[in-house]
Structure formats: structure tokens, C-alpha cells
PDB file of N, CA, C and O in Angstrom:
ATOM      1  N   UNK A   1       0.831  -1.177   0.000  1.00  0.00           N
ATOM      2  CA  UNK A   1       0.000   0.000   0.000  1.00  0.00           C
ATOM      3  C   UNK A   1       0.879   1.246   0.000  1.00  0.00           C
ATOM      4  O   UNK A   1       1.760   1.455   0.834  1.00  0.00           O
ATOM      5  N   UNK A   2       0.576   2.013  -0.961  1.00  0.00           N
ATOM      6  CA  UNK A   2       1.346   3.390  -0.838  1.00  0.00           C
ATOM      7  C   UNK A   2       0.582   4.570  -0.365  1.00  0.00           C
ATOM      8  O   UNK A   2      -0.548   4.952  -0.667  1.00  0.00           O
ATOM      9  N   UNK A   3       1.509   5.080   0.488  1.00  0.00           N
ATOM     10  CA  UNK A   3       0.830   6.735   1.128  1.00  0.00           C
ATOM     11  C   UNK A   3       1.165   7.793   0.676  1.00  0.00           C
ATOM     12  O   UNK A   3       2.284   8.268   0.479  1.00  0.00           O
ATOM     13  N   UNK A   4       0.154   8.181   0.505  1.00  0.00           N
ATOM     14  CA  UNK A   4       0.196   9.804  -0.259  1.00  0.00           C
ATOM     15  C   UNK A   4       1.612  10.764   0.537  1.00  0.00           C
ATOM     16  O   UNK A   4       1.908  10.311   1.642  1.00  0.00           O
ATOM     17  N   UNK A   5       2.108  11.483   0.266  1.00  0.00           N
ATOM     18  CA  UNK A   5       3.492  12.222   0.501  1.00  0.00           C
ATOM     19  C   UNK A   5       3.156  13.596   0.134  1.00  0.00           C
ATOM     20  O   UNK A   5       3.097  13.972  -1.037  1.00  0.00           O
ATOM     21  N   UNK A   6       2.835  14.681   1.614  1.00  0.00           N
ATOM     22  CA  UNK A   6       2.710  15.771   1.610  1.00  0.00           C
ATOM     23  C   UNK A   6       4.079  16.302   2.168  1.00  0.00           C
ATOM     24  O   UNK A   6       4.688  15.883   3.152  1.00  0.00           O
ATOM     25  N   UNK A   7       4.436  17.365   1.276  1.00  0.00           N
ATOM     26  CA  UNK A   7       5.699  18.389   1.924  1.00  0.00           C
ATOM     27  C   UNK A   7       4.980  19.837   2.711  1.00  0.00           C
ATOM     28  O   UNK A   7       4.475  20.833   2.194  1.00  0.00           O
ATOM     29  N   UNK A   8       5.114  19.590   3.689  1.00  0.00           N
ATOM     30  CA  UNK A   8       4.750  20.652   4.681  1.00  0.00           C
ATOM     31  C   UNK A   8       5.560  22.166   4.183  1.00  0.00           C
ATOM     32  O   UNK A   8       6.766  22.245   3.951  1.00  0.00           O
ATOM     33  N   UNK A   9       4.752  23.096   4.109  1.00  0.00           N
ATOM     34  CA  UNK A   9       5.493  24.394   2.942  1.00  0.00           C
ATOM     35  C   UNK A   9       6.701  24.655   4.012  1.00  0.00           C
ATOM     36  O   UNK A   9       6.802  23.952   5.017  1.00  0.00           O
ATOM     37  N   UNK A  10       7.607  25.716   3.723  1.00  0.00           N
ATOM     38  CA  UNK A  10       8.986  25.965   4.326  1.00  0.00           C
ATOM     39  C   UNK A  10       8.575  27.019   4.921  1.00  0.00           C
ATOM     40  O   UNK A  10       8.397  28.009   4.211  1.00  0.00           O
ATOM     41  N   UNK A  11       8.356  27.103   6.109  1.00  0.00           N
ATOM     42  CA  UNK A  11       7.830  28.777   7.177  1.00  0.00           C
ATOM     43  C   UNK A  11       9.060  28.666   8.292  1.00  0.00           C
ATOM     44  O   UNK A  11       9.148  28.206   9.430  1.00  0.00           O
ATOM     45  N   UNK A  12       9.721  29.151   7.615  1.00  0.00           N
ATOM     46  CA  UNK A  12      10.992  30.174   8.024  1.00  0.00           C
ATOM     47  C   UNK A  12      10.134  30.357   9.103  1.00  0.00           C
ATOM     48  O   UNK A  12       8.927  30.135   9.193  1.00  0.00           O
ATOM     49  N   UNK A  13      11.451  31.079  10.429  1.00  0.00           N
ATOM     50  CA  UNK A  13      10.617  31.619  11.944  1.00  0.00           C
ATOM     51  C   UNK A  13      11.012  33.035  12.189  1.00  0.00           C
ATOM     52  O   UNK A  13      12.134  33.472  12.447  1.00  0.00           O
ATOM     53  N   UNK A  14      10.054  33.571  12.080  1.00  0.00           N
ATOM     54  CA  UNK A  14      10.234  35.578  12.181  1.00  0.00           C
ATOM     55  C   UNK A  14      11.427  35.448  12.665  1.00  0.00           C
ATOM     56  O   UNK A  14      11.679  34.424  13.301  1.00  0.00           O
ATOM     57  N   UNK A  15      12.410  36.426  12.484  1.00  0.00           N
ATOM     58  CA  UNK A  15      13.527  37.144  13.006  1.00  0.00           C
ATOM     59  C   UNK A  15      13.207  38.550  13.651  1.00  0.00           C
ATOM     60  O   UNK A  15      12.786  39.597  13.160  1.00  0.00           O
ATOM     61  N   UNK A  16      13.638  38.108  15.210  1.00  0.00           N
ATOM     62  CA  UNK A  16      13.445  39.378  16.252  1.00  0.00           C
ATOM     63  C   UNK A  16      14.553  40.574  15.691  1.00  0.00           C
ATOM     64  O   UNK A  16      15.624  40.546  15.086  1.00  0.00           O
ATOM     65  N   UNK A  17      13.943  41.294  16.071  1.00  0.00           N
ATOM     66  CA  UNK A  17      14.589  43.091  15.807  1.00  0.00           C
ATOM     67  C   UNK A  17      14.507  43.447  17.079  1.00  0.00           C
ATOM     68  O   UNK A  17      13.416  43.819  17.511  1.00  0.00           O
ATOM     69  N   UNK A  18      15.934  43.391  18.133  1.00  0.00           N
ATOM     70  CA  UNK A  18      15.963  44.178  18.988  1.00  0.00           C
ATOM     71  C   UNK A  18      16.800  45.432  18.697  1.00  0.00           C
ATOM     72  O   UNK A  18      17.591  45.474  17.755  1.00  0.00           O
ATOM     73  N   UNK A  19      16.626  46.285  19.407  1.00  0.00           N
ATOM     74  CA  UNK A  19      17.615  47.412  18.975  1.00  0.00           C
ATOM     75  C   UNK A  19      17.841  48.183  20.706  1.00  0.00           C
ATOM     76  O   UNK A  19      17.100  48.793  21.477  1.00  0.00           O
ATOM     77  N   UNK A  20      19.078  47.799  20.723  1.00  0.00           N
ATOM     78  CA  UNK A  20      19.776  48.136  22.379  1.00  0.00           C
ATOM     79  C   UNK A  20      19.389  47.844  23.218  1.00  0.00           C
ATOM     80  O   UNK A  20      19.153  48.533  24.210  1.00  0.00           O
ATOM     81  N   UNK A  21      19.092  45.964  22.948  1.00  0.00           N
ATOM     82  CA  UNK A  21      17.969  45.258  24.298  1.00  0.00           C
ATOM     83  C   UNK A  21      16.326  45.528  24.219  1.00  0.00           C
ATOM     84  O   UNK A  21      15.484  45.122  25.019  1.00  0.00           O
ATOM     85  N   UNK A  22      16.101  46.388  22.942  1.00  0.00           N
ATOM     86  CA  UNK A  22      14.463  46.718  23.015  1.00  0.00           C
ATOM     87  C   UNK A  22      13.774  45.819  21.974  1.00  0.00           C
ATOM     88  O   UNK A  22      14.526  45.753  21.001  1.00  0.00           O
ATOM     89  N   UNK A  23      12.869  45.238  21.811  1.00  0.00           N
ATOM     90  CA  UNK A  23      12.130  44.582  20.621  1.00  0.00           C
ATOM     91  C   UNK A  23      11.114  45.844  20.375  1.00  0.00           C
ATOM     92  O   UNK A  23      10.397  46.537  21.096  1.00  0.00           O
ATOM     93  N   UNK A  24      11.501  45.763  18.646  1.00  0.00           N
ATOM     94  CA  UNK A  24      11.545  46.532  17.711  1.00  0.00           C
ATOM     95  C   UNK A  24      10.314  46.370  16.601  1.00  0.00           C
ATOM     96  O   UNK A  24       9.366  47.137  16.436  1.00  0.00           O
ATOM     97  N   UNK A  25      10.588  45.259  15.961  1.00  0.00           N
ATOM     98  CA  UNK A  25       9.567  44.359  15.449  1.00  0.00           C
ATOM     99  C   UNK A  25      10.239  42.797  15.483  1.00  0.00           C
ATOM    100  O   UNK A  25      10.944  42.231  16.317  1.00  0.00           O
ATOM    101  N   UNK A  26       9.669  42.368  14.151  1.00  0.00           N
ATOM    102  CA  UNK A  26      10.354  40.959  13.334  1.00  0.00           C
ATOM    103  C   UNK A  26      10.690  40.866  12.018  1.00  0.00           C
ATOM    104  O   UNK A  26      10.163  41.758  11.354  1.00  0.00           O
ATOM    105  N   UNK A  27      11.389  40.099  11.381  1.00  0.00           N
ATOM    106  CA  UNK A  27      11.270  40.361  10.146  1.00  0.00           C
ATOM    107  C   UNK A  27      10.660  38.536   9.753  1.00  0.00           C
ATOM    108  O   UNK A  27      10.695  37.589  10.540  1.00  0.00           O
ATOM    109  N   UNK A  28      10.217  38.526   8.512  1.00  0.00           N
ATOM    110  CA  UNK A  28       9.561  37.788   7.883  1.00  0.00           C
ATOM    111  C   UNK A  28      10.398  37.248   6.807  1.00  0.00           C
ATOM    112  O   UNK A  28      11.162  38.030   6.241  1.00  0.00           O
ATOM    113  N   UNK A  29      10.360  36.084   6.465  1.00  0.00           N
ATOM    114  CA  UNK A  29      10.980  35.711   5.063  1.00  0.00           C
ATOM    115  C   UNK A  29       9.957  36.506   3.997  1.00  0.00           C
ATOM    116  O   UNK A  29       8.768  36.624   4.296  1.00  0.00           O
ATOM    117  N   UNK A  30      10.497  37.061   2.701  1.00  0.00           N
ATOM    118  CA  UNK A  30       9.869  37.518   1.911  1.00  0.00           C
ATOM    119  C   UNK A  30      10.794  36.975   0.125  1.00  0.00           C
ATOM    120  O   UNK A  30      11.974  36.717  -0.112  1.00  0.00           O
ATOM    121  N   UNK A  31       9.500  37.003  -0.810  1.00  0.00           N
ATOM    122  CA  UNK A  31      10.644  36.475  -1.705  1.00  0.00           C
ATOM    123  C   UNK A  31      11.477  37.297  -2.147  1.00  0.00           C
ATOM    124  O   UNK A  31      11.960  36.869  -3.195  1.00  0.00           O
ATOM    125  N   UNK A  32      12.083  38.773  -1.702  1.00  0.00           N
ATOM    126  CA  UNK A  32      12.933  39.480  -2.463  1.00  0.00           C
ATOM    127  C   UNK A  32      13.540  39.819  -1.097  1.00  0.00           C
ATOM    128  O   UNK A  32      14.147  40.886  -1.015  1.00  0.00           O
ATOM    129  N   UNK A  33      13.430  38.898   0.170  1.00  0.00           N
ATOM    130  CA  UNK A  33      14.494  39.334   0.955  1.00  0.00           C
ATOM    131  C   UNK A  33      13.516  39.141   2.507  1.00  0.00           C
ATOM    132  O   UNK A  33      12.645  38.283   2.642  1.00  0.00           O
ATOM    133  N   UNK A  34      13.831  39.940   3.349  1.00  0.00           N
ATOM    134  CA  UNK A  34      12.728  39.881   4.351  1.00  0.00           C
ATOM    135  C   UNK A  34      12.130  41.496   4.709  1.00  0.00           C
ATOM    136  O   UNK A  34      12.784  42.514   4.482  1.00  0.00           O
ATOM    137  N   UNK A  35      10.840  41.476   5.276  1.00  0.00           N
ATOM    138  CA  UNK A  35       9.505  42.310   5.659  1.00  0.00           C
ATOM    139  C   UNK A  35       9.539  42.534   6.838  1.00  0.00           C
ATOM    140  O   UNK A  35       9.229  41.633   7.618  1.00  0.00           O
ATOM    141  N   UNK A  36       9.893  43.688   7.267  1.00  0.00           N
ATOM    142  CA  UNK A  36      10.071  44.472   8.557  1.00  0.00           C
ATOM    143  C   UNK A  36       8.371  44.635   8.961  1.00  0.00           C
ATOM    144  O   UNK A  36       7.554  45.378   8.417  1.00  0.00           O
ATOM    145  N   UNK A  37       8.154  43.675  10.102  1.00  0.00           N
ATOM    146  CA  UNK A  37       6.642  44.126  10.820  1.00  0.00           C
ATOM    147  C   UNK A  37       6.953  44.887  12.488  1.00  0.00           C
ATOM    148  O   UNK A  37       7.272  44.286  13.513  1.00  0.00           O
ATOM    149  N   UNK A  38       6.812  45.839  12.372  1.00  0.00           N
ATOM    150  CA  UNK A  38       7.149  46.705  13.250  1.00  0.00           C
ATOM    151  C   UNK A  38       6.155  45.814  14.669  1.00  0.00           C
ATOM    152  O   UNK A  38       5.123  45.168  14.487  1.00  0.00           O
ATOM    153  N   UNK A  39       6.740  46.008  15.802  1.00  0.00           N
ATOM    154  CA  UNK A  39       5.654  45.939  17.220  1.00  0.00           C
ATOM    155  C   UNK A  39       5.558  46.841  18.031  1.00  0.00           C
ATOM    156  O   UNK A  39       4.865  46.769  19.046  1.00  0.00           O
ATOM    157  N   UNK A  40       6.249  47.827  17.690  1.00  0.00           N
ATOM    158  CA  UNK A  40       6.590  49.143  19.083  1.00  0.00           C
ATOM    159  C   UNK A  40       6.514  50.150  17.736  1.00  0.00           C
ATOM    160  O   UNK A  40       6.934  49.879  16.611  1.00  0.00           O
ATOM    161  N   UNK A  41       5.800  51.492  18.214  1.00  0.00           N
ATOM    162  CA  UNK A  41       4.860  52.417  18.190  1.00  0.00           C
ATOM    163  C   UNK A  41       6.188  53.146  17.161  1.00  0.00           C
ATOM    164  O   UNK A  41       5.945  53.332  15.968  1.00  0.00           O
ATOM    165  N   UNK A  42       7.447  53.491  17.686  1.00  0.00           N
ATOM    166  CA  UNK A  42       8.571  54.121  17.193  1.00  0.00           C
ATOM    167  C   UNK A  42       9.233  53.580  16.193  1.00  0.00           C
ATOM    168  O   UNK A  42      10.001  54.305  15.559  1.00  0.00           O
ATOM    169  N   UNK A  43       9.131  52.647  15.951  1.00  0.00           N
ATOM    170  CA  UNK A  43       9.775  51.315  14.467  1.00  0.00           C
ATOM    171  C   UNK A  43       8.704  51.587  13.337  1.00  0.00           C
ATOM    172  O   UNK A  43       8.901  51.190  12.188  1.00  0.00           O
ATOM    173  N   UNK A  44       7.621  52.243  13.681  1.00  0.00           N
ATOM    174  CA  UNK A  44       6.326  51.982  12.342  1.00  0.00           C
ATOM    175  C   UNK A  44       7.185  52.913  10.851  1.00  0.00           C
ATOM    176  O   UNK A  44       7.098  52.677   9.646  1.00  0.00           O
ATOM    177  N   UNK A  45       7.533  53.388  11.177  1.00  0.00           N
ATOM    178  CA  UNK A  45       8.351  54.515  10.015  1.00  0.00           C
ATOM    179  C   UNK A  45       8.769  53.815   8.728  1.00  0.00           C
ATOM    180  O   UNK A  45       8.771  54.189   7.555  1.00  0.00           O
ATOM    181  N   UNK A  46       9.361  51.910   9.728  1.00  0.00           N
ATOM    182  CA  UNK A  46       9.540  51.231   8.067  1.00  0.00           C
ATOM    183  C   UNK A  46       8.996  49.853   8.324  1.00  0.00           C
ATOM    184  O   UNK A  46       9.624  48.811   8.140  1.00  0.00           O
ATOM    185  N   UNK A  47       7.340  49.991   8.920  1.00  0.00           N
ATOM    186  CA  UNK A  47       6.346  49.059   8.726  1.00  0.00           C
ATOM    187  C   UNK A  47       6.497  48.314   7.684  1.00  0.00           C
ATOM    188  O   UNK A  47       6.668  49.202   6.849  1.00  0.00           O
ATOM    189  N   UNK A  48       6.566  47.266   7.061  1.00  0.00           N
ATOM    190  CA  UNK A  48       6.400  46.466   5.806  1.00  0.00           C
ATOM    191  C   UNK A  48       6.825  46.837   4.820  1.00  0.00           C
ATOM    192  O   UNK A  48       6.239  46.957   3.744  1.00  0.00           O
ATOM    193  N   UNK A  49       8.351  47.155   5.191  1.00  0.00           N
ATOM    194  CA  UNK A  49       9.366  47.785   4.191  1.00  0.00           C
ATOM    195  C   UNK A  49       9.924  46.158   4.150  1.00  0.00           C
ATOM    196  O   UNK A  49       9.934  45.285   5.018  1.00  0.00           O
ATOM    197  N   UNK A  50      10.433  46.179   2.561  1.00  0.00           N
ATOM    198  CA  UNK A  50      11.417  44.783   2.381  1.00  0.00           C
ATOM    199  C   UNK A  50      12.766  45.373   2.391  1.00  0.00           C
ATOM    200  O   UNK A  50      13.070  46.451   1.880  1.00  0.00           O
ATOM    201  N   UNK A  51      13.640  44.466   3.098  1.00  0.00           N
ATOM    202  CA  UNK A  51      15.348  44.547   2.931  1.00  0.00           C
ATOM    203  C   UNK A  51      15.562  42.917   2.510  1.00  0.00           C
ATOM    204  O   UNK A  51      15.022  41.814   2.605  1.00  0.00           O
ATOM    205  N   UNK A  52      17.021  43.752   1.853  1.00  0.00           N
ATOM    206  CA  UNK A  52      17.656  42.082   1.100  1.00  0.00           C
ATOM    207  C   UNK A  52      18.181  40.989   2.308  1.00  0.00           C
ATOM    208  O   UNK A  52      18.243  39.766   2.178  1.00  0.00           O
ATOM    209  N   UNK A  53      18.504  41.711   3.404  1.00  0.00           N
ATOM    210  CA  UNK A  53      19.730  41.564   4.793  1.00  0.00           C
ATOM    211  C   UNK A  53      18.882  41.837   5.860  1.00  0.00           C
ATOM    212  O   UNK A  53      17.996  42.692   5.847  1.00  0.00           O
ATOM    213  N   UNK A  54      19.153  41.136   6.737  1.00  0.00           N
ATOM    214  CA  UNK A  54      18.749  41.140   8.254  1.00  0.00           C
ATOM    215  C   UNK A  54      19.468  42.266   8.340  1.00  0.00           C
ATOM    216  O   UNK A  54      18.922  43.271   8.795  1.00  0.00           O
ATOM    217  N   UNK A  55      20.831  42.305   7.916  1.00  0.00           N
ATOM    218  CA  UNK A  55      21.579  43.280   8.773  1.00  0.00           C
ATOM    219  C   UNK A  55      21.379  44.976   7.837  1.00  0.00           C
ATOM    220  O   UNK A  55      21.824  46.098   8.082  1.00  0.00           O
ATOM    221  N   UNK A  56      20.664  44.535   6.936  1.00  0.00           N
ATOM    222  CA  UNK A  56      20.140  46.069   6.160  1.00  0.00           C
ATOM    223  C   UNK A  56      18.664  46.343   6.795  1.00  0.00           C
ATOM    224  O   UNK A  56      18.181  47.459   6.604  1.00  0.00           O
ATOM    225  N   UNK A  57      18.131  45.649   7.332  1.00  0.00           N
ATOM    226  CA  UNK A  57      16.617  45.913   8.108  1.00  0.00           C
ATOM    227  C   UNK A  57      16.992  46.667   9.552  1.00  0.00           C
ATOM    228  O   UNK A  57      16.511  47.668  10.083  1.00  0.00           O
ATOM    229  N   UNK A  58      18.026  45.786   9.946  1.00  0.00           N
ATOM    230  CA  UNK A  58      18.413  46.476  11.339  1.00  0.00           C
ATOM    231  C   UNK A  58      19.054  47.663  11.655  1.00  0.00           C
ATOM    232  O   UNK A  58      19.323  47.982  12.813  1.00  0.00           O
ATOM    233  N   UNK A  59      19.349  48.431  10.534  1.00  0.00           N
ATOM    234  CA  UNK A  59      20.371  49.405  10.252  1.00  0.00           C
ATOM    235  C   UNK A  59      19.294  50.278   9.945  1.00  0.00           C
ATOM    236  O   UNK A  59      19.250  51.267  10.676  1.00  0.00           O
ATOM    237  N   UNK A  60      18.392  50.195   9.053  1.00  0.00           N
ATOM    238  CA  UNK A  60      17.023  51.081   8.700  1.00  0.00           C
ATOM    239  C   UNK A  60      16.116  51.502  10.008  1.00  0.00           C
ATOM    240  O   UNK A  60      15.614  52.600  10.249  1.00  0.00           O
ATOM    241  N   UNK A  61      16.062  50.329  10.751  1.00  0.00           N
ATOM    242  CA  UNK A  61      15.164  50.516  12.123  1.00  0.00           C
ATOM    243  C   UNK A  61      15.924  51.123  12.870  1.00  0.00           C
ATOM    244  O   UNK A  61      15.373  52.010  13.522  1.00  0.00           O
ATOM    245  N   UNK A  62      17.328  50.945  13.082  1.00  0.00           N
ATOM    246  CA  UNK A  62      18.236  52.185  14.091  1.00  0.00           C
ATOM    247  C   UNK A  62      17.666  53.523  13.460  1.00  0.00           C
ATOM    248  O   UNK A  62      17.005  54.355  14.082  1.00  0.00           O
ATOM    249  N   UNK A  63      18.076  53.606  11.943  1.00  0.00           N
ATOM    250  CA  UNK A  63      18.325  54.842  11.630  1.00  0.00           C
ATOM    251  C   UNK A  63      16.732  55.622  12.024  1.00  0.00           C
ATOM    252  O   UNK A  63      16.653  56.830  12.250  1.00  0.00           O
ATOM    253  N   UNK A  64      15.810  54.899  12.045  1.00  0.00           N
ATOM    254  CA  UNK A  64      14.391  55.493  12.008  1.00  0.00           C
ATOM    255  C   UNK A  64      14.499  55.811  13.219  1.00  0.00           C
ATOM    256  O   UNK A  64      14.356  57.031  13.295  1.00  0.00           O
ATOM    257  N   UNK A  65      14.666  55.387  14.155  1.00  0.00           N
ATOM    258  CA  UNK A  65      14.911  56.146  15.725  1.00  0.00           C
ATOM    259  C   UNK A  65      15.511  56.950  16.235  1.00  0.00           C
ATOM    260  O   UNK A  65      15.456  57.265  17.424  1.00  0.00           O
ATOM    261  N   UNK A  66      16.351  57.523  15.176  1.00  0.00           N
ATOM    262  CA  UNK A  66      16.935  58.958  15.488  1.00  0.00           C
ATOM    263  C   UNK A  66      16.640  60.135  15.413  1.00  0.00           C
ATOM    264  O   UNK A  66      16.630  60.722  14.331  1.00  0.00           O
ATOM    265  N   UNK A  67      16.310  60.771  16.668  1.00  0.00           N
ATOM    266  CA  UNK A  67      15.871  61.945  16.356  1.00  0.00           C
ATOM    267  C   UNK A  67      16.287  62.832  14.932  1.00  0.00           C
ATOM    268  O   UNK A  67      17.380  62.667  14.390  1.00  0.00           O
ATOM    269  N   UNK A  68      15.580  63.491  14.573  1.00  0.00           N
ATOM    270  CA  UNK A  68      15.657  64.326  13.717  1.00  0.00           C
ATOM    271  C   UNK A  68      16.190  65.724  14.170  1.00  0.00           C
ATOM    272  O   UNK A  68      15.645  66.421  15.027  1.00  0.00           O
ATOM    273  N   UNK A  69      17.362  66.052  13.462  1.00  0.00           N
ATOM    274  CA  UNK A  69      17.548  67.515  13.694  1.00  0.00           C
ATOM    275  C   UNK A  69      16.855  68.813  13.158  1.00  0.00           C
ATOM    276  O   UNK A  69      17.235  69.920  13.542  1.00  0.00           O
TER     277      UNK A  69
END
């Protein structure tokens, strides 16, 4: 007897965004890279922005927290 053979889809696990011990948002696998979902009120600036790099998402979410001169 043969059994049917399902591949369970590939769900990657959010990547936390802390920024100086604070959670920030997560990022998401996306197909052109990953999707910044903001969770704190001050990160929304790049809500469901895509970066190619974890480490280009995390650099965008610093920079959005800097005051403005």
C-alpha cells in the first residue's frame, strides 16, 4: 500500500529586531528578501518595508529612531 506524501510548505521563523535590548519588530521571510513588521509604536516609520539583509533591516530601524535635527 502506498501513502500519499505531503511536503509541509517551508515557514521560516520571524527574526526578532531588537535594537539596544528593546524589541523593535520581526522580520519575515519575503521572496525578495525579508519584511520588517514593526511591534513598538517608534519602528512603524519602516512598517512592511522589504530589505535584502537582516543586517540592512536592522540598520534602517536604528536609523528610524533617530531623532531628527
Amino acid at each position: 500500500m502506498q501513502h500519499a506524501h505531503f511536503e509541509k510548505p517551508h515557514s521560516a521563523k520571524p527574526i526578532a529586531v531588537d535594537i539596544d535590548g528593546e524589541p523593535k519588530g520581526v522580520l519575515v521571510a519575503h521572496e525578495d528578501g525579508f519584511r520588517f513588521l514593526a511591534v513598538k509604536l517608534d519602528a512603524f516609520g519602516v512598517d512592511g518595508k522589504i530589505f535584502k539583509s537582516v543586517a540592512a533591516a536592522e540598520a534602517a530601524v536604528r536609523d528610524s529612531l533617530r531623532p531628527e535635527a
